[in-house]
C-alpha positions as CSV (number, residue, x, y, z in Angstrom):
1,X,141.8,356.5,102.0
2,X,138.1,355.7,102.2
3,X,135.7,356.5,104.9
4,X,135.5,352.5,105.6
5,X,139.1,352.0,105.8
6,X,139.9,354.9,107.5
7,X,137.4,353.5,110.3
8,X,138.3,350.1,110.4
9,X,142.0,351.0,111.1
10,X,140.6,353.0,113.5
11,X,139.2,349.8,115.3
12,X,142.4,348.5,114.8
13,X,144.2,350.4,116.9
14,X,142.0,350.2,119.8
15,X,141.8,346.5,119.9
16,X,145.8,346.3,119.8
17,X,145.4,348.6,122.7
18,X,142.6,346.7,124.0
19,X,144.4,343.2,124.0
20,X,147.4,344.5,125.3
21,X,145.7,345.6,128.4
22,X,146.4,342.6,130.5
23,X,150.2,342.2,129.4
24,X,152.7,343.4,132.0
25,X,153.7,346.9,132.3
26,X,157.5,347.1,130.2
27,X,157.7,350.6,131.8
28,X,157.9,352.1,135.3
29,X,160.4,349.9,137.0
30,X,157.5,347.2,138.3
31,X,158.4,344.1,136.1
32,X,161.6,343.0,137.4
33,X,161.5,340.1,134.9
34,X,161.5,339.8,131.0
35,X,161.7,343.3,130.5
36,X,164.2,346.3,131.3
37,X,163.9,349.6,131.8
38,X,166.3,352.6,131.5
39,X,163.5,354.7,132.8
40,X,164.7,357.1,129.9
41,X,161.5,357.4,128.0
42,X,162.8,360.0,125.3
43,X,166.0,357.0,124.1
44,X,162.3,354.6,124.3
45,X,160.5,357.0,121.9
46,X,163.8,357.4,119.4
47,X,164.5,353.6,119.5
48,X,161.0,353.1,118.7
49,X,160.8,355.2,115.8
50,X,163.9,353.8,114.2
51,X,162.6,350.2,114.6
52,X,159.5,351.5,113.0
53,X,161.8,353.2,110.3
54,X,164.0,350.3,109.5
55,X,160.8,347.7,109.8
56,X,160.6,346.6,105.7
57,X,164.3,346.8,105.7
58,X,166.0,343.0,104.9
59,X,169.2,342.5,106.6
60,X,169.7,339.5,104.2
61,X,171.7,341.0,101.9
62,X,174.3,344.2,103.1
63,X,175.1,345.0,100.3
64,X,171.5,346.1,99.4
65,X,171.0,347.9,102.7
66,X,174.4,349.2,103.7
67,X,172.9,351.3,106.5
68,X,172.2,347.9,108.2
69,X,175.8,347.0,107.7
70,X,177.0,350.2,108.7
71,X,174.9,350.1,111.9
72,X,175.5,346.0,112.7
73,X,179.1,347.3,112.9
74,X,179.0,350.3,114.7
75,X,177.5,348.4,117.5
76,X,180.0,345.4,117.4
77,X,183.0,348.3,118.0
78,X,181.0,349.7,120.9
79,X,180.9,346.3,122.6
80,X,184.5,345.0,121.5
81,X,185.7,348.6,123.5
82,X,184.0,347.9,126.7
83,X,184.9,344.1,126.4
84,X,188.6,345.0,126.0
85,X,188.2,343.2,122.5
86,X,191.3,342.3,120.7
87,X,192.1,344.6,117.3
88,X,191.1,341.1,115.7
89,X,188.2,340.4,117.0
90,X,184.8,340.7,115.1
91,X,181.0,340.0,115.9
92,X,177.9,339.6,114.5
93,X,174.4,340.9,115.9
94,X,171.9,338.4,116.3
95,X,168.1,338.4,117.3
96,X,168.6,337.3,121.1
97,X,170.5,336.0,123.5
98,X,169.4,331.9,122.5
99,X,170.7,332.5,119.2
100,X,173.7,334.1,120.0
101,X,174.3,330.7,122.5
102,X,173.2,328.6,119.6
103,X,175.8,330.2,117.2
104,X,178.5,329.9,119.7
105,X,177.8,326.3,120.1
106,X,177.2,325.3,116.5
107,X,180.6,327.5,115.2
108,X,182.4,325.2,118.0
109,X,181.2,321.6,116.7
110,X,181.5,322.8,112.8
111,X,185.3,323.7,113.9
112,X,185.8,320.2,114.5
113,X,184.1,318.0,111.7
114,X,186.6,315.4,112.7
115,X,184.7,314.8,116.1
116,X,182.0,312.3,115.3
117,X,180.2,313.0,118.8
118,X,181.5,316.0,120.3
119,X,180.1,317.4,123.8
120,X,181.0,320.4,125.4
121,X,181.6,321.6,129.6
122,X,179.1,323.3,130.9
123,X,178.6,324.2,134.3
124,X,175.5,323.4,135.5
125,X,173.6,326.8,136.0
126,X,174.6,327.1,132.5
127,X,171.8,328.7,130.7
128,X,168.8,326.2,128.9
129,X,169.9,327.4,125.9
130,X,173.0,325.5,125.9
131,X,170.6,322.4,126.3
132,X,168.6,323.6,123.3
133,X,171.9,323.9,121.3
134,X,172.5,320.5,122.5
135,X,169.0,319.6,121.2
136,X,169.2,321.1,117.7
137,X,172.7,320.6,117.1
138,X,174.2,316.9,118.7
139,X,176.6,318.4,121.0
140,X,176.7,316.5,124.0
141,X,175.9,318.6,126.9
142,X,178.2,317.5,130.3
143,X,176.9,319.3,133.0
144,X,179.4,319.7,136.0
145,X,177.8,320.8,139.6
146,X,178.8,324.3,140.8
147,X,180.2,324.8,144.3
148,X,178.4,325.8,147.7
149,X,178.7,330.2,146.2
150,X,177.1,328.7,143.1
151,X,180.1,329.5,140.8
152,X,181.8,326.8,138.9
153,X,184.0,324.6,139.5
154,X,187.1,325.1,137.5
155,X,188.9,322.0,138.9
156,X,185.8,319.7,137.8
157,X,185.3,321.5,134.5
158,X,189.0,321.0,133.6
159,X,188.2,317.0,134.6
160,X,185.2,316.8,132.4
161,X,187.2,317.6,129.2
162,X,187.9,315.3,126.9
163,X,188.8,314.4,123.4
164,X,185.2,315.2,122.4
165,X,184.7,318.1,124.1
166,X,184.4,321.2,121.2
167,X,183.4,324.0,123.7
168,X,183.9,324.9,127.1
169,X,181.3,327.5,128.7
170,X,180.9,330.0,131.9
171,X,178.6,332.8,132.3
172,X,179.0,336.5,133.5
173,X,176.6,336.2,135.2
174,X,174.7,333.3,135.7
175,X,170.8,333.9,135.2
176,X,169.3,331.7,138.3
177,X,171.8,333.7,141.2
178,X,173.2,336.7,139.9
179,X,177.0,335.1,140.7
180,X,179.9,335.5,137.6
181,X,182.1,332.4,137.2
182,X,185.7,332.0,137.6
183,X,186.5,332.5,134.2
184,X,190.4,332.9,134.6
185,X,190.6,329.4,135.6
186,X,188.3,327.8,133.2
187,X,189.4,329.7,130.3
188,X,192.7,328.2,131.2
189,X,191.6,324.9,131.7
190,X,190.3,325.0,128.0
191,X,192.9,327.0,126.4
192,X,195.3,324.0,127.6
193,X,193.8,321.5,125.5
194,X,193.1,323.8,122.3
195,X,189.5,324.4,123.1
196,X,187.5,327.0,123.1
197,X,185.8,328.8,125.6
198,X,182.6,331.0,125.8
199,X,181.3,333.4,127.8
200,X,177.7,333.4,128.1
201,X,177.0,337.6,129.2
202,X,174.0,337.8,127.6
203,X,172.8,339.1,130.7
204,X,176.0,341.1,132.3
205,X,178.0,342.0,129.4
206,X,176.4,345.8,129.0
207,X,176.7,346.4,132.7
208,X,179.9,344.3,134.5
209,X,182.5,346.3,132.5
210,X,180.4,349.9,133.7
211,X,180.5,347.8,137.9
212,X,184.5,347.4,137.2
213,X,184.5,351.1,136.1
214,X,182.6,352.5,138.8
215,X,184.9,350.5,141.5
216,X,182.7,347.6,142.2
217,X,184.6,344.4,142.7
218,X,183.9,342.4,139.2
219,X,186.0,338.6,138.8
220,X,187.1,338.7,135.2
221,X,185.2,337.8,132.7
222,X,186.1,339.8,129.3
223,X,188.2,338.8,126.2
224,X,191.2,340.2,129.0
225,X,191.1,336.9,129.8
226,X,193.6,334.4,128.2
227,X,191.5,331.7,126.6
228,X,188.4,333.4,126.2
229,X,187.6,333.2,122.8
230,X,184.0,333.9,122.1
231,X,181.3,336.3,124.2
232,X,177.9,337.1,123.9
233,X,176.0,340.0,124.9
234,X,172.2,341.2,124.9
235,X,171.5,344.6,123.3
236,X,167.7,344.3,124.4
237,X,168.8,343.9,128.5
238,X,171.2,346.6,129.9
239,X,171.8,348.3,126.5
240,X,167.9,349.1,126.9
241,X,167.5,348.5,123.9
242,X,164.4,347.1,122.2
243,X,164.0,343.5,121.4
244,X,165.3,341.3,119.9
245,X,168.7,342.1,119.2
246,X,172.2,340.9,120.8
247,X,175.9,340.3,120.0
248,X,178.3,337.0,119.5
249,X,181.8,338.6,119.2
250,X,184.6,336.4,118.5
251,X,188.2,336.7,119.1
252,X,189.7,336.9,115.6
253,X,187.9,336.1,112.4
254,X,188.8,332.9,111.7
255,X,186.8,331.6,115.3
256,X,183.7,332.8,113.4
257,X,183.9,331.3,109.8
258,X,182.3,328.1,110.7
259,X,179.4,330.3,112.1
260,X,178.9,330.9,108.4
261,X,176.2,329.3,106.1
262,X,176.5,329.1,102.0
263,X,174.5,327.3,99.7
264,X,174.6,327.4,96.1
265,X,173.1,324.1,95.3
266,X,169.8,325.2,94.2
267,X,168.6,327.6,91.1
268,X,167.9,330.7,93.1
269,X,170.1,333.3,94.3
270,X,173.4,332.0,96.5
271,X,172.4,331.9,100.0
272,X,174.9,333.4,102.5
273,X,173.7,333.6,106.7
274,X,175.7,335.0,109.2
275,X,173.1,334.3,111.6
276,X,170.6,331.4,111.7
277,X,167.7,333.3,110.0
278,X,167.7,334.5,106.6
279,X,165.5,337.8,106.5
280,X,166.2,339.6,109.2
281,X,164.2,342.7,109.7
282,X,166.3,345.9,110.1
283,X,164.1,347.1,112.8
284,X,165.7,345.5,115.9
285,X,169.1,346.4,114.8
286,X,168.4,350.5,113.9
287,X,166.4,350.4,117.3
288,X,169.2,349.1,119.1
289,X,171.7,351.5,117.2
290,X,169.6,354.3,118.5
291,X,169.8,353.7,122.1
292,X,173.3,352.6,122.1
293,X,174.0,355.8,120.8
294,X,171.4,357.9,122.4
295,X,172.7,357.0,125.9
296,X,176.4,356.7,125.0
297,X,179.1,355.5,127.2
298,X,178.6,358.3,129.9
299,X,175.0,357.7,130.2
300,X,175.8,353.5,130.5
301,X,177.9,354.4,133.6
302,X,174.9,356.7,135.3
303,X,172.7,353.7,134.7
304,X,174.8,351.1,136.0
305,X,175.4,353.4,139.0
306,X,171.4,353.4,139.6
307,X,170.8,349.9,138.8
308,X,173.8,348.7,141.2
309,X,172.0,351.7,144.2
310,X,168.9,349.8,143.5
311,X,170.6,346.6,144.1
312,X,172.6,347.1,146.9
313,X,169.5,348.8,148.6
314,X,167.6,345.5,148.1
315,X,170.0,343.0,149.4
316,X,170.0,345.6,152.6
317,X,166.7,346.1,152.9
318,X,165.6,341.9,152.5
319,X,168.6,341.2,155.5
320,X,165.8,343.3,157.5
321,X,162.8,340.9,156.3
322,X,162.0,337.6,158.6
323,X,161.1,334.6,156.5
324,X,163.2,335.2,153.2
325,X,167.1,336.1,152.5
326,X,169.3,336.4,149.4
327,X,170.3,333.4,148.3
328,X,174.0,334.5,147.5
329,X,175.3,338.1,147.4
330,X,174.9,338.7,143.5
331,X,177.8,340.1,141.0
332,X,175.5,341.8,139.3
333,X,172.0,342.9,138.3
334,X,169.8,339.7,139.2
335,X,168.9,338.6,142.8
336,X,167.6,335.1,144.3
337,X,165.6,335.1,147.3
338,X,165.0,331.9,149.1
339,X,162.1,331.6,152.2
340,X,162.6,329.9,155.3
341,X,159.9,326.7,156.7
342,X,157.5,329.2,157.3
343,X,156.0,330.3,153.9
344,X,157.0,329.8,150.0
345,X,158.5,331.7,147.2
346,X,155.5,330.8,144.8
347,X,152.5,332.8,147.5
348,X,155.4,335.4,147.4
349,X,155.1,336.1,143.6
350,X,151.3,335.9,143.6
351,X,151.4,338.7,146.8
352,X,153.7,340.9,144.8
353,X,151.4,341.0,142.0
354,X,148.5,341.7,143.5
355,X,151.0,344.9,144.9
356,X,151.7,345.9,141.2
357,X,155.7,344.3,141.2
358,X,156.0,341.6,139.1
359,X,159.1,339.1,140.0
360,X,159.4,335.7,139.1
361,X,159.2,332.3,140.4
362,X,162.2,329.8,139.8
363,X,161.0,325.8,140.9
364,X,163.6,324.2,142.6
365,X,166.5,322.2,141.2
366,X,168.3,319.2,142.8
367,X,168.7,319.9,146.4
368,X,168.5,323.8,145.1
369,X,165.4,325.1,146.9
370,X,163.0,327.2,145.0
371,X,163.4,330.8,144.9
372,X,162.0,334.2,143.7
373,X,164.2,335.6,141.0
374,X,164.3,339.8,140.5
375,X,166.1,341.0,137.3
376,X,166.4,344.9,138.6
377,X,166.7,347.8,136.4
378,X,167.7,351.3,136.0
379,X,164.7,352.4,136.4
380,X,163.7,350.6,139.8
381,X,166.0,352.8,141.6
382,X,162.9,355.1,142.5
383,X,160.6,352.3,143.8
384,X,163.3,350.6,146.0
385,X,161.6,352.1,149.5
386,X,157.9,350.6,147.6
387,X,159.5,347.5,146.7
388,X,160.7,346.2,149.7
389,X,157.5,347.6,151.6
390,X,155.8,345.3,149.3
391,X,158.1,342.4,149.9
392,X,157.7,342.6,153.5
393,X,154.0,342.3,153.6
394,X,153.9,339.9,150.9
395,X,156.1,337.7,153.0
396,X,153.9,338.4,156.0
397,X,150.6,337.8,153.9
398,X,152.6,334.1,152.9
399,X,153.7,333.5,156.5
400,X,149.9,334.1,157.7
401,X,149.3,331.9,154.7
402,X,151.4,328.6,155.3
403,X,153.1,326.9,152.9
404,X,151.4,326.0,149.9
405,X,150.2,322.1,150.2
406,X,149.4,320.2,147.4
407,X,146.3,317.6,147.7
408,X,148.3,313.5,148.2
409,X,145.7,312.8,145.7
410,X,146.6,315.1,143.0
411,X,150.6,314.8,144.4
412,X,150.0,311.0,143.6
413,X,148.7,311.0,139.9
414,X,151.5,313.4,138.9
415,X,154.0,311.1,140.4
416,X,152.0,308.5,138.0
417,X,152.7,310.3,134.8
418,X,155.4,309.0,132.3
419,X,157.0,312.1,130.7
420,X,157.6,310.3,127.4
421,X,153.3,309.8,126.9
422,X,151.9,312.7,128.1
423,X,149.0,313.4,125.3
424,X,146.1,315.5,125.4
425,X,144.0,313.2,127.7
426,X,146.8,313.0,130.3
427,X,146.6,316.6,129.6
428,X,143.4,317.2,130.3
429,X,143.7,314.8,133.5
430,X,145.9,316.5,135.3
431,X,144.2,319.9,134.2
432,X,141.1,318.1,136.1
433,X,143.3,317.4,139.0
434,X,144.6,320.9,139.4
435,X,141.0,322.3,139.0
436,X,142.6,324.3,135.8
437,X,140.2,322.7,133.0
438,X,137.3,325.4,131.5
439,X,134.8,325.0,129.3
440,X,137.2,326.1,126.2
441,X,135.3,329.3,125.1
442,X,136.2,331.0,121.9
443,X,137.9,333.9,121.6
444,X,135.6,336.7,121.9
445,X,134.1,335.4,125.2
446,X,137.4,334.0,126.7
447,X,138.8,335.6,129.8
448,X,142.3,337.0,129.9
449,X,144.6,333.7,129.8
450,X,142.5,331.2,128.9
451,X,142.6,329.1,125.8
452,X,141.1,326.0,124.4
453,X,139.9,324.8,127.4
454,X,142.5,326.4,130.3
455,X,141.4,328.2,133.0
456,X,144.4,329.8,134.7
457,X,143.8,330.8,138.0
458,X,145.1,334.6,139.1
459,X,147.0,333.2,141.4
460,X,148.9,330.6,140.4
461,X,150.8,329.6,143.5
462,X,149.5,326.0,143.5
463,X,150.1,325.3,140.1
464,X,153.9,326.6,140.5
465,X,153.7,324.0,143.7
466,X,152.1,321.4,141.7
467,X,155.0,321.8,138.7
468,X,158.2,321.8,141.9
469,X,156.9,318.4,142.8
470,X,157.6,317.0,138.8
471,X,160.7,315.9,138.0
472,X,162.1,318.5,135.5
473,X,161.4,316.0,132.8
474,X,158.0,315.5,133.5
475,X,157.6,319.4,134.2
476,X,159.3,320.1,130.7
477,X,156.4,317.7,129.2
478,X,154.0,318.9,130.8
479,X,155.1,322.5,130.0
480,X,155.3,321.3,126.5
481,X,151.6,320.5,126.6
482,X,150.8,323.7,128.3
483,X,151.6,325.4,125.7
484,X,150.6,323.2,122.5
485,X,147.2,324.0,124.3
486,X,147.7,327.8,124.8
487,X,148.8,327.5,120.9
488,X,145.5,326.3,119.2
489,X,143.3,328.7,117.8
490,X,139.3,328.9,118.5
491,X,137.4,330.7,116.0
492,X,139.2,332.1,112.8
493,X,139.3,335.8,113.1
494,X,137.0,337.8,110.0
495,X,139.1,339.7,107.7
């Protein structure tokens, strides 16, 4: 290696540790959203090295890389035994949760190529990436509201189905409140007309079984369940292990054939997909194999103990906090907060950041007021006594604050837009309007978070109040446009 290259790797280095500098901490127990943390930083270090390891390998083809094989089905085994799996069922590791979804819902619709417009049941805290199966794939999506705990309605569900319906879904648990569905009784509902039914645990399906274990009073949810014929399960949430990886498991084998893609109508080598992407890097799925086995079963009980202390010590410390309460008790890992008239959930986030705890905003939905949403982790546990100091003066800091108004002015020409033709000028007016529009500097002089023209404010209270007063059309358009605008390079970087 020359003296050149060994400097300009050298520079390399630093910039990657230079530009990740303002990303959030995926360590330490602080980001209770997007990330989790085991707080186990040797099973990090091991996990790390096998993704590094395994990064050039191509789970395409298992026969040329049986280790990947090997490991893809060790992991399935360790799932189907703590989601009291049938002998017959199988699964198939995917690169996330969305994927997983997506696979669930397009094995359902290619099941029945005798529906010409099939839908499926979703309740309707169902997660978005039902609606982007919807999107990608034609399956109706018929959402049914929840009750007053936020749990489906199994009554309603079971009246929504119909001759097109091709999939019925619940989740364990759902992402916005924390709260498992009654699974029993939907699985029922669509076991009674042939159908199937998914479990969406992409979120709860590492740590329910290790709640029911450890006493905690879990609703069934796993393939114990008559009915229940597909589940999936994020390795890269409460596994802890790196991303992306997760699970769809199916009931038997012949649930998951239609998940399968051949083609052999072209002059290259036969295609043949288990999953929706062709090369699949081996990294994600050594790195999860790594944890999974690094922290075993008895270390997956210890951390579901501390994740579930760090819960219940939150819900009991917030019932001690004026101005903000838990929306419903939670089944599992995530928790809702909602304010009272006297401040807002968006000044709340912005306060918690500025005391190092990173927790996310969630606009509101229907008559569903907005809340702030906490994904808790193992490694919180140790920062509960901090977190909830930090709550308590961020909600004093909002009260002192008010509620966050938005100008009528700006209120007005949002209420103006039409969803369906927002372009870059409509863009860039309401950008205007929100005082968000910069001079579009390239990217050596930019600031953290700005691009082509954006300006994003620290604080970004307002512009979470601006978005809650959209319709959730016009916010997912104007989202949309957000970040086609974040997406455009300024300056070409030198090789």
């Amino acid at each position: 290696m020359t003296d050149d290259l060994t400097e300009h790797l050298s520079h390399l280095r630093a910039r990657l540790g230079s530009l990740q500098e303002d990303d959030l901490p995926v360590h330490g127990g602080r980001t209770l959203a997007y990330v989790y943390d085991s707080g186990l930083g040797a099973v990090d270090e091991l996990a790390r090295e096998a993704v590094a390891a395994y990064a050039g390998s191509n789970g395409l083809d298992p026969t040329a890389f049986p280790s990947l094989l090997q490991m893809e089905n060790d992991l399935v085994a360790f799932a189907a035994g703590i989601l009291d799996a049938p002998d017959s069922a199988v699964g198939t590791i995917t690169s996330g949760g969305t994927e997983s979804v997506l696979l669930a819902v397009q094995s359902a619709r290619d099941a029945h190529p005798e529906v010409t417009s099939p839908s499926m049941v979703l309740p309707s805290t169902a997660h978005a990436a039902f609606h982007k199966a919807a999107h990608y794939f034609g399956v109706r999506a018929v959402l049914v509201p929840v009750g007053p705990d936020f749990r489906a309605d199994p009554d309603a569900m079971a009246a929504a189905i119909d001759d097109s319906t091709v999939l019925v879904v619940a989740s364990a648990p759902s992402y916005a409140h924390g709260v498992v569905d009654p699974v029993t009784e939907v699985a029922a509902a669509a076991a009674a007309r042939g159908i199937r039914c998914h479990v969406d645990a992409c979120i709860g399906g590492w740590v329910l079984p290790y709640a029911a274990r450890l006493g905690r009073a879990v609703p069934p949810w796993t393939f114990a369940v008559e009915g229940v014929t597909s589940i999936s399960v994020d390795l890269h949430k409460y596994a802890y292990a790196p991303k992306g990886a997760s699970l769809l498991l199916h009931r038997t084998p012949s649930l998951r054939r239609p998940q399968y893609f051949a083609s052999a109508a072209w002059p290259g080598y036969t295609m043949l997909n288990s999953t929706m992407q062709s090369t699949r890097s081996g990294g994600p799925v050594a790195g999860a194999w790594a944890a999974v086995h690094a922290i075993g079963d008895a270390g997956y009980e210890r951390l579901t103990a501390e994740v579930f202390g760090a819960v219940d010590a939150l819900v009991a410390g917030v019932a001690d906090i004026d101005g903000v309460g838990v929306v419903v008790p939670p089944d599992s890992t995530l928790i809702a907060l909602v304010t009272d008239e006297t401040c807002d959930p968006f000044t709340i986030c912005d306060e918690m950041a500025e005391r190092d705890f990173y927790v996310q905003p969630q606009l509101s939905y229907g008559d569903q007021a907005a809340t702030v949403h906490l994904s808790v982790s193992a490694a919180t546990l140790p920062l509960v006594d901090d977190l909830l100091a930090a709550l308590a003066s961020s909600v004093e800091a909002a009260r002192a604050a008010g509620p966050v108004r938005v100008d009528p002015g700006i209120a007005a020409y949002v209420a103006s837009l039409d969803p369906a033709g927002i372009g870059d000028d409509e863009f860039d007016g309401l950008l205007e309007a929100a005082g968000l529009l910069g001079p579009g500097p390239g990217p050596d002089d930019a600031a953290p978070g700005t691009s082509s023209g954006l300006a994003l404010p620290s604080r970004m209270a307002e512009v979470n109040a601006l978005l809650d007063l959209a319709t959730p059309a016009l916010r997912e358009a104007v989202l949309v446009a957000f970040l086609d605008r974040l997406q455009r390079h300024g300056e070409r970087p030198s090789g």
